[in-house]
N, C-alpha and C positions, 0 to 999 in steps of 0.2 A: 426514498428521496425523490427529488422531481429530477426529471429529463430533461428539462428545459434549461439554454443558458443563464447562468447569472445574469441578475441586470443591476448587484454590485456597482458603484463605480471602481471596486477594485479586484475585479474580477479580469481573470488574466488575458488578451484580446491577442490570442494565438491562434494558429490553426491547427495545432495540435487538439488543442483542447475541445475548439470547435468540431471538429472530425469526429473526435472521442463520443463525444453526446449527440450525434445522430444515431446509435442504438441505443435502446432505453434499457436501464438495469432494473433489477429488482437487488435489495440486501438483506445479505441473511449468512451467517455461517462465517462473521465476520469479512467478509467480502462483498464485492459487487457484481452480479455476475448480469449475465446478458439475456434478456429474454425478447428475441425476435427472432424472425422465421430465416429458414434457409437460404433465401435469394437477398433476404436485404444483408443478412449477414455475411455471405457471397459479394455482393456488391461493395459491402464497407470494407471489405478486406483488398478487392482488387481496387478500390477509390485510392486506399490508403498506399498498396504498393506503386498503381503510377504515378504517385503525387509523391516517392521516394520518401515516404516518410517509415520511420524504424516499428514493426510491431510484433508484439510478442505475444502468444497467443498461447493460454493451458484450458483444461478440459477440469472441468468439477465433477466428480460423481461420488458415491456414498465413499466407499475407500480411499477415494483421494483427502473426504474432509474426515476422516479417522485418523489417517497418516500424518494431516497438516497441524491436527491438534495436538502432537507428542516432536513432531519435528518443527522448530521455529524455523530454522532456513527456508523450507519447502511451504509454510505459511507465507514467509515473505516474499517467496518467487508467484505466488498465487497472486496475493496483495501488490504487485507491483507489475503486477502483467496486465496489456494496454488493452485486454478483452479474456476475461475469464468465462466460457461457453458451456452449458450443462450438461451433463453426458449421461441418463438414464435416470429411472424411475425414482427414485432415493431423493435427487436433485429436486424432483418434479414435486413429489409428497413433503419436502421442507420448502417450496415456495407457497404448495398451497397455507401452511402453516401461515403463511405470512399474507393470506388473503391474496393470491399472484395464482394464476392459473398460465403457464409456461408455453410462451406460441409455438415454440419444436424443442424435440430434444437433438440438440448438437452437436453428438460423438464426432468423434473422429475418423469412426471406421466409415461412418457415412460422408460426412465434411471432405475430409481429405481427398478422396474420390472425386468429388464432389466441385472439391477448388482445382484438383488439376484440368480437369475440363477448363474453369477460367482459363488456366496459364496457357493453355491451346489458343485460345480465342484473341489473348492479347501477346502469341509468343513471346511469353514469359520460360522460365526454366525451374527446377527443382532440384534440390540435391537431397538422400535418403542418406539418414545415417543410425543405425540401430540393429537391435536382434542378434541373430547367430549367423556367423560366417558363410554367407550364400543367400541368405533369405531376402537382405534387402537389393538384389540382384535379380532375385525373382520376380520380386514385389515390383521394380521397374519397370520387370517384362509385361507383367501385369494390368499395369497403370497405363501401359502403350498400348496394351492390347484393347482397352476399355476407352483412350483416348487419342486414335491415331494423330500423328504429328508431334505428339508431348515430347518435349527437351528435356532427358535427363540429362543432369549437368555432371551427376556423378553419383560413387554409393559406400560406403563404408560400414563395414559392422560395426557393434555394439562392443566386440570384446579386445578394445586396442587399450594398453596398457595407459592409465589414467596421467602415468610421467609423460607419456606422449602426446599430450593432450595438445599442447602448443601443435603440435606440426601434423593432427587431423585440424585444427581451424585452421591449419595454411592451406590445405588441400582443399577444405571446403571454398573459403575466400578464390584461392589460383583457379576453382574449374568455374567462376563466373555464375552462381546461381542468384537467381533473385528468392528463391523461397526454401528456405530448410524443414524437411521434417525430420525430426527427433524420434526415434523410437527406443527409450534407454530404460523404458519403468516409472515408476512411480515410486519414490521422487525424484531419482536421479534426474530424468531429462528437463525437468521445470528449474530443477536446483543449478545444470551444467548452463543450460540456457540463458539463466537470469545472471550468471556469477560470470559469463563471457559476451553480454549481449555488447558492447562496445568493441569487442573484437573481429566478431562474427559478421561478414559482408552483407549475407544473405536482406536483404530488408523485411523480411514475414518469416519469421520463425514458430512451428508448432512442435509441441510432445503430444503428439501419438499415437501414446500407450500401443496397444497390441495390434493395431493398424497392419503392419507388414508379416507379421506370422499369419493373419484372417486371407492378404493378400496373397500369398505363396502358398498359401491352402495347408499348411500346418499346421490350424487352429480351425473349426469349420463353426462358422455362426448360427446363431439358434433360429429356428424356424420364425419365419416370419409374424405366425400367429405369438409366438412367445412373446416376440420382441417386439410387437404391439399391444401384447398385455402389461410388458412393465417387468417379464420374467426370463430375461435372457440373462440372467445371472442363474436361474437353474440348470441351465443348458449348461454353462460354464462350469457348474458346480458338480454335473454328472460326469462329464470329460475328466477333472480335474480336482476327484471331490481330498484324496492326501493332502496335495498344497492348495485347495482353495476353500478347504471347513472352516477354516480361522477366521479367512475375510469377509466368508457371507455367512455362516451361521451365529458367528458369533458378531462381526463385524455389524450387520442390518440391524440387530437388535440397538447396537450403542451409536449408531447413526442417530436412528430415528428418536431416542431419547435424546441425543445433542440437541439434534433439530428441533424437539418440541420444546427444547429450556432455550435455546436459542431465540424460538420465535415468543414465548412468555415471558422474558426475563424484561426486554425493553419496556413492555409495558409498567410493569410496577419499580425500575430503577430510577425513572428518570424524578417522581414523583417522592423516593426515598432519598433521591441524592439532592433535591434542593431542599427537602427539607433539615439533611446534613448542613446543606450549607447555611442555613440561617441561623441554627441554633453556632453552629462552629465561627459563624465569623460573628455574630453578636458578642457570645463568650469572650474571643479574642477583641474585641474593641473596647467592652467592658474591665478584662485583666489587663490589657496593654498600653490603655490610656496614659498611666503614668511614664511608660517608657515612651507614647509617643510624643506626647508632651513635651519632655528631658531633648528628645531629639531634636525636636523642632525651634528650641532655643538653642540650641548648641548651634545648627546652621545658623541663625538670623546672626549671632554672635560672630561670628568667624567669616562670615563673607555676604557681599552685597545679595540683597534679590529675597524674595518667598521663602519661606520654609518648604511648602509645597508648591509640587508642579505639577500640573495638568497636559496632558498630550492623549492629540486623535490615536486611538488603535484600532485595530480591524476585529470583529470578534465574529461570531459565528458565522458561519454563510455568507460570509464578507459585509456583516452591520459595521459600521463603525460606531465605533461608543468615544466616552469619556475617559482615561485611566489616570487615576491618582495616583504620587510618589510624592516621599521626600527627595528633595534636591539635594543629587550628589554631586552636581559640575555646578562650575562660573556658569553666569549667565550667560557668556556668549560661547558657549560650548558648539553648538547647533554650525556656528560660521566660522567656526575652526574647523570643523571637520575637514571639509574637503582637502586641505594641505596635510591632513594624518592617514589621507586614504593606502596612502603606500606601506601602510606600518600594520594593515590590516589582516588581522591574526586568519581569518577567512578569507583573504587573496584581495586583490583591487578590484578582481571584478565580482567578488562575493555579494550575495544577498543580504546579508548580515554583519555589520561592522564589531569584531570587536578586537581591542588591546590591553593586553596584560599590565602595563604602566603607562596610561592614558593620564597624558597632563590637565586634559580638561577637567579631572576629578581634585574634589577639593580634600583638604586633608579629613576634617569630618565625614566627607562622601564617602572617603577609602576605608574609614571604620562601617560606617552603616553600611557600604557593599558587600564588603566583608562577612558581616551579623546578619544581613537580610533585612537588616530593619527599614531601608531604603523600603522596602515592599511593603510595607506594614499599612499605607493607606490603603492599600487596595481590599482590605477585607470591607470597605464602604463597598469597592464596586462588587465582591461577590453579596453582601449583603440586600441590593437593592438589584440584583438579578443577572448584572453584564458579564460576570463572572463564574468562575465556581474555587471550589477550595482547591479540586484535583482538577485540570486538561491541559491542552497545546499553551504556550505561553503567548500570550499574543500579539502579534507584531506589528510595525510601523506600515500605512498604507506604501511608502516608496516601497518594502519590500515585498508586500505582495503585488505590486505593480509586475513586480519581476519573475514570479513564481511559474511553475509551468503546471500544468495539469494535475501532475503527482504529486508537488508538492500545495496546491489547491487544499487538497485530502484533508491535511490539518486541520482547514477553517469549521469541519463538519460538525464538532463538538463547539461547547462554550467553553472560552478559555478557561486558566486557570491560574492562581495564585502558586502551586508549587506541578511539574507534571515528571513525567517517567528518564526524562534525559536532566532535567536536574536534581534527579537523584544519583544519575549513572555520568558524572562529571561534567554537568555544567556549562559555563563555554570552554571548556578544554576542549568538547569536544565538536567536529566538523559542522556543519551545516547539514549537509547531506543526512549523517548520521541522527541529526536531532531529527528531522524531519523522519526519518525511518522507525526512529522511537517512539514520536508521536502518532504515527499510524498505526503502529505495533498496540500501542495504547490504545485507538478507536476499537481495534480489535475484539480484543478482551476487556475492557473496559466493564464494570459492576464494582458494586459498594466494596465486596472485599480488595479487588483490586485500589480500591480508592483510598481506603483505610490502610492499604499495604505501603503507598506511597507515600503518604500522609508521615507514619511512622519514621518510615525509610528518609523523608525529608530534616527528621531533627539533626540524625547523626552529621548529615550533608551542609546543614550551617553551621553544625560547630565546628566540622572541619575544615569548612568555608573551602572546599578542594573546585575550582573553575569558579571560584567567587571573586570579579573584579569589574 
C-alpha cells in the first residue's frame, strides 16, 4: 500500500494519523509492519512521545506470526498496535517474498537499548516490568550503566499474580513513567498491553520479549557474525535446544510456508473474487428481479417519494461512489435525525447512528429491514465494480469524517454487500467492535473465507438478529 497521505476528501485530517504515515510499511502476514531504519524509527517514536501522543509498540519475528495465527487475541493486539517493528531474519525473507528488501531489522534487544539513550537526551523515564524476580532490577542497572543519567521510574517482575493486575498498573501509573517496557513473552505481553492500553499512563508502551534476561546477562547473545547472517536463532537453539526444538525446527519450516502462501495468495484472489462477484450478483439480479420488483411497488403504494434511493458512500481507499437501496424511511428522514440523536443505540457522540424502533422507518421499510431486501439493489453496485459480494460495509462520508487512523483500516478493502460483523450480530453490536471485525477480516480475508461468510449470511437474515 502506499505511504503517502490520503488525498480522499474523506480522509481523516488528524495528527494521529499524520504521525502514523511518516514511516513507511510494507504488508504481509496480515499486518502492516514498518520498514525504516533505526534513527528515523528512534525519531518517530521520541516525535510521538513529546507530542504526548499514546503508542503502542510489538516486535514481529517468525514465532510471533506462528503464535498469532492459532491465537486471535495476540493477532489483534499486533493488528492494532500504532507500529509493529520486524525482529530477525524470518521477518526479513517474508518481506522479500513481497518484493520489500527491509532497511533494519528492529529487535528489541537492540531498539530498547537503543531508545533509552533518547529518554536520556530528552529526560524522559522508563518503567521495566517482566521476567523472573531480580532480573528486571538488573536489566536497570544495566541500562544505567550503558546510558548514564537514564531515569528508572521503577521495576516489577513478571510473576505477580494476574488477580493483581489492577494495582501493578497502579504502580506503574504512581512511579510517573513516560515509557513502559514489557517483558512478559510472547504473547502475553502484546495481549496485557493491548487489553489495558487505556489504563496504562505510560505514553510508549513496548513488549520486549527477552530483552532483560540478554540484559542481566542470564541469556548471552549470539556472536555477532551469526546475528549478521540472519542465524541467531542457532545460538538460541544450542543454549536452549529442550524448549526451543519446537519453535525453530519445526516452527521455521511453517513460517516460511505461511509467508510464501501469504505473499502468493493476493496475487491470484483478488482476480478470483471479482470474478465471484459478477457471476453472484448477475445470478441474484436475474432470480431476484421478481422480488424486486413486488418491493418496489409495495413502497411507492404505502408512502410518498421513490422506490429507490441513491446516497454518496465512501468505498475503498476513501473513493466515494454511488450506493443503491430500496427506501425504508419517509422522505424527510435525513432532517429528523438530529432531534433522534439522544436515542442513539451508539452514544450521541457515536460515529454511527443507529435505533432499534426508529420512527423514521416506514412500516414496509420495517419488513424489508428486516428481510434484507432493503439491500437488494446493491448487487447493481457489486455488479459494475463499487462493490463486492463479501467486505467492510460501507459507510456515510459524515462518518468517516470522523474516523481515526485505526478505524481508517476498513476503507482498505472494497466494500461489501454482506461482511464478517453482520454475520456476528449486526447492529447489535458496538461500533468499535464492527470496526475490529472488519479488520479481522482484512486479515484473513480469501475466497474461502468469502464463501464462509456468504453462507453464514443466509441463517443471519432469516433470523434477522441486529436487523433494524
Amino acid at each position: 500500500m502506499s505511504n503517502l497521505p490520503h488525498t480522499s476528501a474523506f480522509a481523516p485530517d488528524t495528527t494521529t494519523r499524520l504521525t502514523a504515515e511518516t514511516l513507511p510499511m510494507v504488508e504481509m502476514l496480515g499486518l502492516r509492519v514498518v520498514d525504516a531504519g533505526v534513527e528515523r524509527t528512534l525519531d518517530w517514536l521520541c516525535d510521538r512521545l513529546l507530542a504526548g501522543q499514546r503508542t503502542r509498540v510489538a516486535f514481529l519475528n517468525a514465532h510471533c506470526a506462528n503464535v498469532a495465527a492459532r491465537d486471535p487475541d495476540y493477532q489483534a493486539a499486533l493488528a492494532e498496535a500504532d507500529a509493529v517493528l520486524p525482529d530477525g531474519s524470518g521477518v526479513a525473507v517474508a518481506a522479500r517474498l513481497h518484493g520489500r528488501r527491509l532497511a533494519a531489522n528492529l529487535n528489541g534487544t537492540d531498539l530498547g537499548p537503543a531508545l533509552c539513550g533518547r529518554l536520556v537526551e530528552h529526560g524522559l523515564s522508563v518503567f521495566l516490568l517482566g521476567a523472573r524476580p531480580g532480573v528486571a532490577e538488573a536489566a536497570a542497572r544495566r541500562l544505567q550503566a550503558l546510558h548514564p543519567g537514564l531515569r528508572i521510574a521503577g521495576t516489577a517482575d513478571g510473576f505477580f499474580d494476574r488477580r493483581d493486575t489492577a494495582a501493578v498498573i497502579e504502580t506503574i501509573n504512581a512511579s510517573g513513567a513516560d515509557v513502559l517496557l514489557t517483558a512478559l513473552g510472547v504473547p502475553e505481553q502484546d495481549v496485557f498491553l493491548a487489553r489495558h492500553a487505556e489504563r496504562l499512563a505510560p505514553r510508549l508502551t513496548l513488549g520486549v520479549g527477552a530483552l532483560f534476561d540478554f540484559l542481566a546477562e542470564r541469556v548471552s547473545r549470539a556472536p555477532r557474525a551469526l546475528r549478521a547472517a540472519g542465524l541467531e536463532w542457532t545460538w538460541r537453539l544450542w543454549q536452549e535446544p529442550r524448549r526451543l526444538a519446537g519453535r525453530y525446527l519445526l516452527g521455521n519450516p511453517a513460517f516460511l510456508v505461511r509467508a510464501a502462501r501469504d505473499a502468493l495468495a493476493p496475487r491470484a484472489y483478488p482476480a478470483a473474487k471479482r470474478a465471484m462477484d459478477i457471476v453472484g450478483a448477475g445470478t441474484g439480479l436475474l432470480l431476484l428481479s421478481p422480488v424486486l420488483l413486488a418491493a418496489m411497488a409495495a413502497i411507492r403504494l404505502t408512502s410518498p417519494g421513490g422506490a429507490l434511493l441513491s446516497q454518496t458512500r465512501v468505498g475503498q481507499d476513501g473513493t466515494p461512489f454511488r450506493l443503491w437501496k430500496l427506501r425504508s424511511m419517509y422522505i424527510d428522514a435525513e432532517a429528523r435525525r438530529a432531534a433522534l440523536m439522544q436515542q442513539n443505540q451508539h452514544g450521541t457522540a457515536g460515529v454511527t447512528f443507529k435505533m432499534r424502533n426508529d420512527p423514521r422507518v416506514t412500516p414496509v421499510g420495517r419488513l424489508l429491514r428486516r428481510s434484507s431486501l432493503d439491500e437488494l439493489p446493491q448487487l447493481w453496485n457489486v455488479l459494475v465494480g463499487d462493490m463486492s459480494l463479501v467486505g467492510p460495509r460501507p459507510p456515510l462520508p459524515q462518518e468517516v469524517a470522523r474516523y481515526t487512523a485505526h478505524q481508517w483500516r476498513r476503507l482498505e478493502a472494497k466494500p461489501g454487500l454482506t461482511c464478517l460483523w453482520q454475520v456476528s450480530g449486526r447492529a447489535d453490536l458496538p461500533f468499535d467492535r464492527q470496526v475490529a471485525l472488519d479488520i479481522e477480516y482484512l486479515r484473513r480475508r480469501s475466497l474461502r473465507e468469502d464463501l464462509r461468510i456468504m453462507l453464514a449470511t443466509v441463517p443471519a437474515v432469516l433470523t434477522a438478529r441486529g436487523a433494524y
